[in-house]
C-alpha positions as CSV (number, residue, x, y, z in Angstrom):
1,X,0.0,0.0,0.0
2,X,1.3,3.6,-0.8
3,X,1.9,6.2,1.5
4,X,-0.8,8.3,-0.1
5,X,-3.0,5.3,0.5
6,X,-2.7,5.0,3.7
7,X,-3.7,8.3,4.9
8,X,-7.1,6.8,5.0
9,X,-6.7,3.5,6.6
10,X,-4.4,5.2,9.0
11,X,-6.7,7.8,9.9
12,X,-9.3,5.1,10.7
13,X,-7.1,3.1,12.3
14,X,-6.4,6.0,14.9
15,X,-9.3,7.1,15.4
16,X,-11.0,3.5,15.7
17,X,-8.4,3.2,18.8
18,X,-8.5,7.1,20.1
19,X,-12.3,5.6,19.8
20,X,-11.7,2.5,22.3
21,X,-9.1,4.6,24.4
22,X,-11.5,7.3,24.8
23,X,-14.7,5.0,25.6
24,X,-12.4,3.3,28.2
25,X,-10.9,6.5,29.8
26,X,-14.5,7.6,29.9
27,X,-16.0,4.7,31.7
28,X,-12.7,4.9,34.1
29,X,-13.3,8.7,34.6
30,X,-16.8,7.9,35.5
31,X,-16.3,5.1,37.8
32,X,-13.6,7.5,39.6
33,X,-15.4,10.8,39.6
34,X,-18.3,8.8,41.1
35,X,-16.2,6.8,44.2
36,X,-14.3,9.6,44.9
37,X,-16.6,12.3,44.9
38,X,-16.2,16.1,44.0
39,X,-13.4,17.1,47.0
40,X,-10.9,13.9,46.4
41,X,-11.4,13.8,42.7
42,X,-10.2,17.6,42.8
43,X,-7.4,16.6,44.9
44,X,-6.9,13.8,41.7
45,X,-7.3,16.6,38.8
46,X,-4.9,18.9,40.8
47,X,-2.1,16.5,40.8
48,X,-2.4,15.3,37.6
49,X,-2.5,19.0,36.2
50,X,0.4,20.1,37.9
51,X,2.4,16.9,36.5
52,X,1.3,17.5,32.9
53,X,2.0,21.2,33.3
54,X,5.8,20.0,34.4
55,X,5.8,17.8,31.7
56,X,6.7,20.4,29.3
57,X,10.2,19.9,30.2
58,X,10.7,16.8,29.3
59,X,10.0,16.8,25.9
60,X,10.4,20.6,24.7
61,X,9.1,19.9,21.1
62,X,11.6,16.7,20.3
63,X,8.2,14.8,19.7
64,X,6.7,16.9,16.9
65,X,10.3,18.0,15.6
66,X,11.3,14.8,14.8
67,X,8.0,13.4,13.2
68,X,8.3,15.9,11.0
69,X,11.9,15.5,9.9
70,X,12.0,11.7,9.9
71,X,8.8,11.3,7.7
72,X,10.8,13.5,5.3
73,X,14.3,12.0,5.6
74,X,13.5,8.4,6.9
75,X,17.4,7.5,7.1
76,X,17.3,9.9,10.3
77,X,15.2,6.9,12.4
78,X,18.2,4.8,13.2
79,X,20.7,7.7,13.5
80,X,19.0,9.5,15.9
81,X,16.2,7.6,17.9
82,X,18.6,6.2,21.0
83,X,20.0,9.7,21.3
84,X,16.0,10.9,21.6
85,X,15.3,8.3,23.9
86,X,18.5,9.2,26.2
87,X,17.8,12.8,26.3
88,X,13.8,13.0,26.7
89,X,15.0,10.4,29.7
90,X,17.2,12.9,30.8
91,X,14.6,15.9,30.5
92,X,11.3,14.1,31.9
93,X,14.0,12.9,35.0
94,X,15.0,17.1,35.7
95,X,11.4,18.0,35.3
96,X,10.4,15.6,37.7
97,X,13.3,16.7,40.0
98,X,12.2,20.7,39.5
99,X,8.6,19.6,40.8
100,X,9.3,17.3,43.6
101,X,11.8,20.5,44.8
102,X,8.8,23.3,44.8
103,X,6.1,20.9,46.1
104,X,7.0,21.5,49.5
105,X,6.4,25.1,48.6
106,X,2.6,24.8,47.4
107,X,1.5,24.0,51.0
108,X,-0.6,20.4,50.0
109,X,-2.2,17.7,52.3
110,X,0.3,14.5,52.4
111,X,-2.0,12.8,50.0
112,X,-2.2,15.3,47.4
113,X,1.4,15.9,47.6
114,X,2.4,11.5,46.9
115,X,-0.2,11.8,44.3
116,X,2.2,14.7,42.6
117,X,5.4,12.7,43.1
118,X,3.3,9.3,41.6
119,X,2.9,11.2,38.2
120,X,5.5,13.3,38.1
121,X,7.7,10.3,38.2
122,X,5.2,8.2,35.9
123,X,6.7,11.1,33.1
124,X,9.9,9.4,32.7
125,X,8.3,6.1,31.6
126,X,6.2,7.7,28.9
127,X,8.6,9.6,27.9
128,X,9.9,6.2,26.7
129,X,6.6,5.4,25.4
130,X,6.5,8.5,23.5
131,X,9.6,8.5,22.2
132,X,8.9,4.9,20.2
133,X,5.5,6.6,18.8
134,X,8.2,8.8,17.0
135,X,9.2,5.5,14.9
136,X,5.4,4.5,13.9
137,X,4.4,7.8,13.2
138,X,7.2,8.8,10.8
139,X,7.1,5.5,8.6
140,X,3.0,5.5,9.1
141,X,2.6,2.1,10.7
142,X,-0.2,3.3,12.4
143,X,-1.7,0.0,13.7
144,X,1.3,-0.6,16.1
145,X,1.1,3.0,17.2
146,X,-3.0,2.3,17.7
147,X,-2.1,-1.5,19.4
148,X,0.1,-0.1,22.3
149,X,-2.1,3.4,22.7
150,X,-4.8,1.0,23.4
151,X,-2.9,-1.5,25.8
152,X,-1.6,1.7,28.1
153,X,-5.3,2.4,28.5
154,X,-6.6,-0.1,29.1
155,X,-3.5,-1.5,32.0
156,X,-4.1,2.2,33.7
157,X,-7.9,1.9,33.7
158,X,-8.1,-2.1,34.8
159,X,-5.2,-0.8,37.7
160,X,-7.3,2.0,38.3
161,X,-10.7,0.6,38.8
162,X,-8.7,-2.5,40.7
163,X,-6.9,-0.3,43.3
164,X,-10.2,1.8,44.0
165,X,-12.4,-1.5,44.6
166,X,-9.8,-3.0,46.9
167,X,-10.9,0.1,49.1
168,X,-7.3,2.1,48.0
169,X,-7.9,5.7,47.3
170,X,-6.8,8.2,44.8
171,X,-3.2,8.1,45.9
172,X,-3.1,4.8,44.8
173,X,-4.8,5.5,41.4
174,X,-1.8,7.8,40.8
175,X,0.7,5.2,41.9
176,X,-0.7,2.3,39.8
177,X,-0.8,5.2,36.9
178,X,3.3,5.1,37.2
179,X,4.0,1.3,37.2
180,X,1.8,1.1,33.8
181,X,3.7,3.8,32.3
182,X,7.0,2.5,33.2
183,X,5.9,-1.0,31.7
184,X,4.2,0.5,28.7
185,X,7.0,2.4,27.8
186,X,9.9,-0.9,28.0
187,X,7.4,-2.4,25.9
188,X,6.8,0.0,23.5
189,X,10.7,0.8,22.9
190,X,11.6,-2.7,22.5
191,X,8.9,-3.5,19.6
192,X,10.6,0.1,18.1
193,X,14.3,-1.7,18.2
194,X,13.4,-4.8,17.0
195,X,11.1,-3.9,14.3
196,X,13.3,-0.4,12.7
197,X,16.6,-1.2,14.6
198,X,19.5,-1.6,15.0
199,X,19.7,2.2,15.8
200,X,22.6,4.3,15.9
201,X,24.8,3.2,19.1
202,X,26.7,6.8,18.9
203,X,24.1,9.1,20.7
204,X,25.9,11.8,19.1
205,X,25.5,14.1,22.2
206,X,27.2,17.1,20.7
207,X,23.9,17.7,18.8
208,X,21.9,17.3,21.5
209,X,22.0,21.4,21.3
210,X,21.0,21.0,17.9
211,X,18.1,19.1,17.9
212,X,16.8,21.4,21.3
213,X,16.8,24.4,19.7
214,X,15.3,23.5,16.3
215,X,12.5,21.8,18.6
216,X,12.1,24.8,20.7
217,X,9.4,26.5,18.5
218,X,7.8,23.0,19.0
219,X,8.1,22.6,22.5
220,X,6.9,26.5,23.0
221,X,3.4,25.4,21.3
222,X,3.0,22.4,23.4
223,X,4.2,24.2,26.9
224,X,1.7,27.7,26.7
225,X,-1.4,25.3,25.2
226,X,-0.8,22.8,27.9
227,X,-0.4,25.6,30.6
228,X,-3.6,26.8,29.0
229,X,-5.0,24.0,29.4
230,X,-4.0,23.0,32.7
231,X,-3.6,26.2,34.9
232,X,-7.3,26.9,35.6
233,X,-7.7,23.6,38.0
234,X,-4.5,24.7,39.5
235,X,-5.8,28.2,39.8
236,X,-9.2,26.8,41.1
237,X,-7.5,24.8,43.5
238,X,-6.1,27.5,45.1
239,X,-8.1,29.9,44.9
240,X,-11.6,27.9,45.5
241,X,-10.9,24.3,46.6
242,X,-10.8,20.7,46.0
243,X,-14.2,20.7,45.4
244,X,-14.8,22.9,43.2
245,X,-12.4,21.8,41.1
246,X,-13.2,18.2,41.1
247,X,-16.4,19.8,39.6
248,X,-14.7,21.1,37.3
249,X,-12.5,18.3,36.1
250,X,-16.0,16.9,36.0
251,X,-17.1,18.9,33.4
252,X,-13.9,19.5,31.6
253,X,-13.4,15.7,31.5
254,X,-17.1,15.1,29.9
255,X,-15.8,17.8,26.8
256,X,-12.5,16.5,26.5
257,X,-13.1,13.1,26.1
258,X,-14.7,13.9,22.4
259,X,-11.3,15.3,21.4
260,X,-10.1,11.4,20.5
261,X,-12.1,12.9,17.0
262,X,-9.4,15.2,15.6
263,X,-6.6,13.7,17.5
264,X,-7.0,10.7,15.2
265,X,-7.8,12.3,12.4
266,X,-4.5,15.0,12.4
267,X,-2.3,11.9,13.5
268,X,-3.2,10.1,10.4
269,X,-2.8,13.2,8.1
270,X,0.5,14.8,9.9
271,X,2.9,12.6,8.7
272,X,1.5,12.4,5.0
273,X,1.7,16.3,4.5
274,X,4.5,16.9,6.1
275,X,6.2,14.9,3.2
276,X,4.3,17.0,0.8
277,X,4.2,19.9,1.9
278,X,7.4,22.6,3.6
279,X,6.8,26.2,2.2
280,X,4.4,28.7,4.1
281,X,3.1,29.4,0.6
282,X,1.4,26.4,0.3
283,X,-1.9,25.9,-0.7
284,X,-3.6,24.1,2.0
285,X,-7.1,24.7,1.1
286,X,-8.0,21.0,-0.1
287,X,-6.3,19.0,2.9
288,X,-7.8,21.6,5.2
289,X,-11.7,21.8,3.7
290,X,-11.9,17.7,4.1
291,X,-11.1,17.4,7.0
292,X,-12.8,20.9,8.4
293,X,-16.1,19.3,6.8
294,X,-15.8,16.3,9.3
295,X,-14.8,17.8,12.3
296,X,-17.2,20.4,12.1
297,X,-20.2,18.0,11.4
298,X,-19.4,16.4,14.2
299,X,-17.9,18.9,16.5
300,X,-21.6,21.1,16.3
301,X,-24.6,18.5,16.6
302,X,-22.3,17.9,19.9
303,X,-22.2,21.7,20.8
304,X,-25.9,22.0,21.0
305,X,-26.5,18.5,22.5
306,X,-24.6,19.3,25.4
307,X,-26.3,22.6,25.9
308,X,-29.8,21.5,26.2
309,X,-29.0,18.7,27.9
310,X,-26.2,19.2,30.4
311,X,-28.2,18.9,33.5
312,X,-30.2,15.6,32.6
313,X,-26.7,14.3,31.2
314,X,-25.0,15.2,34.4
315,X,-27.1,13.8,36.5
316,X,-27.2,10.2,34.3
317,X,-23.6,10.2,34.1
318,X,-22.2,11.1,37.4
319,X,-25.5,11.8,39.6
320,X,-26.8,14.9,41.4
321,X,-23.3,15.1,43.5
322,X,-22.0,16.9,40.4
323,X,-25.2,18.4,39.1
324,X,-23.5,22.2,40.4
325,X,-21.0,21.4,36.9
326,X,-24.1,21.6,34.6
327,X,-23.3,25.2,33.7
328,X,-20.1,24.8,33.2
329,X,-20.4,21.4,31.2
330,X,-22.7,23.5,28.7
331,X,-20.4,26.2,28.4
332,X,-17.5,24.0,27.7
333,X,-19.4,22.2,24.8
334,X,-19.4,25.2,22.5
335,X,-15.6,25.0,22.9
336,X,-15.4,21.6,20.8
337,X,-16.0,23.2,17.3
338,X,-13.8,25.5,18.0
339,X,-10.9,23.2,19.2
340,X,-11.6,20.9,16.4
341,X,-10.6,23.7,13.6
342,X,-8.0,24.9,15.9
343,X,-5.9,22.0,16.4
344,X,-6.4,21.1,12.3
345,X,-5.4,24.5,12.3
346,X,-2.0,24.7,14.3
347,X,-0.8,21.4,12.8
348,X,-1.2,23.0,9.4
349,X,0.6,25.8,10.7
350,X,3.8,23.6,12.2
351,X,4.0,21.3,8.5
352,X,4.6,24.6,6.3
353,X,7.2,26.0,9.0
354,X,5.2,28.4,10.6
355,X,5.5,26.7,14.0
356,X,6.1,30.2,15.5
357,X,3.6,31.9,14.8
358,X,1.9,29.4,16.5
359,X,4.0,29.3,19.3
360,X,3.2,33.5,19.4
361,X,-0.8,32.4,19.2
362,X,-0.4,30.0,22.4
363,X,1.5,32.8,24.2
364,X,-0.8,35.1,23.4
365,X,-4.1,32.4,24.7
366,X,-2.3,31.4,27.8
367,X,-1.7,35.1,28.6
368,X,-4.9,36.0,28.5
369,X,-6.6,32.9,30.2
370,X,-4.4,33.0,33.1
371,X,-5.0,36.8,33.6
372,X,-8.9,36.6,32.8
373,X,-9.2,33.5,35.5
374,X,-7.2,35.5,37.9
375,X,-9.3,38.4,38.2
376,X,-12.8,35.7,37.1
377,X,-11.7,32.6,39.1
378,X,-11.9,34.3,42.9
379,X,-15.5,35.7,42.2
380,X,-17.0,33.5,39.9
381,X,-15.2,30.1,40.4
382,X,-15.3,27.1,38.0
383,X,-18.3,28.5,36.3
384,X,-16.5,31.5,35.3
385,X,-13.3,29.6,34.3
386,X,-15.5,27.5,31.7
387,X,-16.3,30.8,30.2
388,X,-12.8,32.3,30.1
389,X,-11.6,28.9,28.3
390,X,-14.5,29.4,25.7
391,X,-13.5,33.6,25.6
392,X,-10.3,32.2,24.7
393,X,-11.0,29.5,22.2
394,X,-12.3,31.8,20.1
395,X,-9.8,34.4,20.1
396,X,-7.4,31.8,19.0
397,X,-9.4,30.7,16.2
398,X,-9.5,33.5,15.1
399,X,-6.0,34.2,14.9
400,X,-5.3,31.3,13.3
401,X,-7.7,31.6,10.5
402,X,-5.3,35.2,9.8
403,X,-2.4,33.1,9.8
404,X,-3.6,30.9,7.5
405,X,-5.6,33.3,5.7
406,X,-3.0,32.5,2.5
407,X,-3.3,28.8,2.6
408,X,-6.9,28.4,3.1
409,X,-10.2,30.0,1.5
410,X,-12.0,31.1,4.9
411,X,-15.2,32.2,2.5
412,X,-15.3,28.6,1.8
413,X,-15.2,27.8,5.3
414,X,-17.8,30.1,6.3
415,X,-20.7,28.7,3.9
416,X,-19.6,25.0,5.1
417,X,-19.9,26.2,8.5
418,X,-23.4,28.0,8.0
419,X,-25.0,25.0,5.9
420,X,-23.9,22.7,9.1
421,X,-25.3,24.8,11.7
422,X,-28.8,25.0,9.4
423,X,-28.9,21.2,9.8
424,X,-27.6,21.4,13.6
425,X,-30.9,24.2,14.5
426,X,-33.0,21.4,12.8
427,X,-31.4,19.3,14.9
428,X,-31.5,21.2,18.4
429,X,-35.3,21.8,18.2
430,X,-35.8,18.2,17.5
431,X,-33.9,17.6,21.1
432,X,-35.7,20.5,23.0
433,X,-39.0,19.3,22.0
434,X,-38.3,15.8,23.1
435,X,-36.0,16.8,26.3
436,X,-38.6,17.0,29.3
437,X,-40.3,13.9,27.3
438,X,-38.0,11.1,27.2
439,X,-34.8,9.6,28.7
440,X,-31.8,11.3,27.7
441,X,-30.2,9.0,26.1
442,X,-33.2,8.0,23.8
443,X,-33.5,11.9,22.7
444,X,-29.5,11.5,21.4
445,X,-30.5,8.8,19.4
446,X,-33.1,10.5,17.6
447,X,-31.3,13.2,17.3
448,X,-28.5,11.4,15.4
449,X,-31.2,9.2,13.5
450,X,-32.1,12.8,12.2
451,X,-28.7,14.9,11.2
452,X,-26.6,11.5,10.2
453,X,-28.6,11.6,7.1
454,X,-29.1,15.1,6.8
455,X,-25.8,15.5,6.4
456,X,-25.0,13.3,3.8
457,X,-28.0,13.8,1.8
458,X,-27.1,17.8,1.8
459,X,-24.1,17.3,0.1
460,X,-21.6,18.1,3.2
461,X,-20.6,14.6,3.6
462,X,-20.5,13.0,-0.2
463,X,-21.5,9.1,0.3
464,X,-19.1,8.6,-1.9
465,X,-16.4,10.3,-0.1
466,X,-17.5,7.9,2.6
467,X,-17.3,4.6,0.7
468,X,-13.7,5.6,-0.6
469,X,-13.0,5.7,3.0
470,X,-14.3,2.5,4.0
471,X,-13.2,1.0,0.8
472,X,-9.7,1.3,1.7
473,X,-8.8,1.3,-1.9
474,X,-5.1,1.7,-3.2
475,X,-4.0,4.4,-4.7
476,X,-1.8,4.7,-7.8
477,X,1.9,4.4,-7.5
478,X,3.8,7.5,-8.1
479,X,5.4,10.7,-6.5
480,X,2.8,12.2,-3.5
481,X,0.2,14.5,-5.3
482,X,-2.6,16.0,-2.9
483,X,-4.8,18.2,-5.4
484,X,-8.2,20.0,-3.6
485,X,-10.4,17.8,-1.4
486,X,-7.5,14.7,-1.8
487,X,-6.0,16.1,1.3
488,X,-7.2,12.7,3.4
């Protein structure tokens, strides 16, 4: 099978497994938000924030660097993937070192505090893990990448759920979190060695320099989105509790679980583009419209779902404990259209070199989170830092839509966009009609009975677009050509 060819089959494969990870992170979320309860399940969400905040420093862009350069020079895998492995070691070990050293300093019950130091030191075995995914990424063999995405979750969830029911608490959750990591990751670089190896034995240490700073613009997006991303339940935490932000996480974690969608997706498409495409004059608009269409028709219908029926959803999903997170839960839907386009957007950006600007965009988002929830946060609590992140969201959409603004047509966007939220209304008054009638569960059904359909019958979707898809067909040998709407 091609390369071009297996843009498709990879992109299925991905998401069929970001599918099953996310279904069983999901149920493991629920199972823990419900046996913990709102205050230790913020204590949980804190400490796992603050790790993956820390975590920044123990990869600093190598990840996305190197996919990038190895999928264009694939004779770079075995000269440089021990010296990788040696120094993300080296990184994710100092950033755990830097954290355990200011933890004293944050002033956190004993539990909370060996919760930090479980995942903090759980970074140095993924980093492992992640270093391997560099190898299936860059020579596209997705299903291994998909095979040992899939075991990690599932080891942390069965440890999980095991740890909890033998009457541990959340301290053990975290510890049982580190053991799978270390595991997954031995496992994971050993298939990588035996399957691409023998790698380089010279680790070539005098480029280590090198490699950092051409990563850095890298490692700059990943560090102010993740801050972004993770700094409010720190900030809640201190400003408003445990409890409020194991409501929070609650709600956070019912959004974020979708994003499996357009993680896949990008995963599967990253590597293929990144062969084809280098100069920020590159016309993007075909790669970027296909893949818009299907995030967006399934990023809105979402969006609206969860706003008329975040109470009855929360209450069915986690119970009344956490029904104070409805307003925050519907809030946080809108956000998934917009962080659909916007990570399409920024991985766009980082294939034709224009990782800096993006770097500029997350600077410029965390920024203004961080001061919005400091001034929001103390008065209006989680509630107000659902609305900050969704203030935010959309400023940085709209930036990147003017950095892209050469490589995409945004009119074309726009009229997608406004044909999918005719179908999604149609869709929304079907679900508040039925809403106070019937279970919840029953009304999401219908609804997707309705706009499924819809959707493809309008055109937005072609069925044919769909069978190619499904069909998994080969296509023609010969150099990579990706001409408009060929961009999957």
């Amino acid at each position: 099978m091609t390369t071009k060819s297996r843009v498709p089959l990879n992109a299925i494969l991905l998401s069929s497994s970001q599918f099953i990870r996310a279904a069983i992170g999901f149920i493991f979320f629920l199972f823990l938000a419900r046996r913990l309860g709102p205050g230790n399940y913020g204590k949980y969400v804190f400490a796992f924030s603050l790790a993956e905040i820390f975590s920044i420093l123990g990869d600093i862009g190598l990840h996305e660097y190197s996919i990038r350069e190895i999928a264009r020079r694939p004779e770079l895998l075995r000269q440089r993937l021990a010296g990788i492995l040696v120094l993300k070691t080296l990184l994710s070990s100092t950033s755990a070192i830097i954290m355990l050293a200011i933890l004293p300093l944050m002033g956190k019950d004993r539990a909370t505090s060996l919760a930090v130091v479980a995942f903090a030191l759980a970074q140095i075995g993924y980093s492992w893990f992640y270093t391997s995914t560099i190898a299936f990424a860059a020579r596209q063999d997705m299903h291994i990448q998909a095979s040992l995405w899939l075991m990690e979750k599932v080891l942390f969830a069965a440890a999980g759920m095991a740890v909890i029911i033998a009457g541990r608490g959340f301290v053990a959750v975290a510890l049982s979190n580190t053991f799978v990591q270390f595991f997954g990751g031995v496992v994971a670089v050993g298939i990588a060695w035996r399957k691409y190896g023998p790698f380089a034995r010279r680790l070539d240490r005098g480029q280590w320099g090198g490699y950092l700073k051409a990563a850095l613009p890298f490692g700059l997006i990943v560090a102010f989105y993740l801050v972004y991303f993770r700094i409010d339940s720190v900030m809640i935490s201190f400003f408003r509790g445990d409890d409020e932000v194991g409501q929070y996480g609650a709600a956070y974690n019912l959004v974020s679980a979708l994003m499996f969608l357009p993680a896949g997706l990008v995963a599967a498409l990253f590597p293929r583009l990144a062969g084809a495409f280098s100069s920020p004059e590159d016309n993007l608009d075909g790669p970027f419209q296909r893949a818009a269409r299907w995030l967006l028709a399934l990023s809105l219908p979402m969006a609206v779902g969860i706003w008329l029926l975040a109470e009855p959803l929360i209450v069915a999903l986690l119970k009344d404990t956490y029904l104070p997170a409805a307003t925050a839960f519907a809030v946080l839907g809108w956000t998934l259209p917009v962080w659909f386009i916007t990570f399409l957007q920024g991985n766009l950006l980082t294939i034709i070199e224009r990782q800096k600007a993006v770097a500029v965009v997350g600077l410029a988002n965390m920024i203004l989170n961080i001061g919005m929830n400091l001034v929001i946060i103390p008065r209006f609590g989680f509630t107000g830092a659902a609305v900050t992140t969704l203030i935010t969201e959309i400023i940085g959409l709209t930036q990147m839509f003017w950095l892209l603004r050469r490589n995409i047509s945004l009119a074309e966007t726009a009229i997608m966009a406004l044909k999918l939220a005719a179908l999604t209304a149609v869709m929304g008054l079907l679900v508040w009609l039925l809403r106070d009638r019937m279970n919840v569960f029953v009304v999401i059904a219908l609804a997707m009975l309705v706009y499924a359909p819809a959707v493809v019958a309008f055109g937005i979707i072609p069925w044919q677009e769909i069978r190619e898809i499904l069909s998994r067909k080969p296509a023609p040998s010969g150099p990579p050509e990706i001409r408009p709407n060929e961009g999957l």
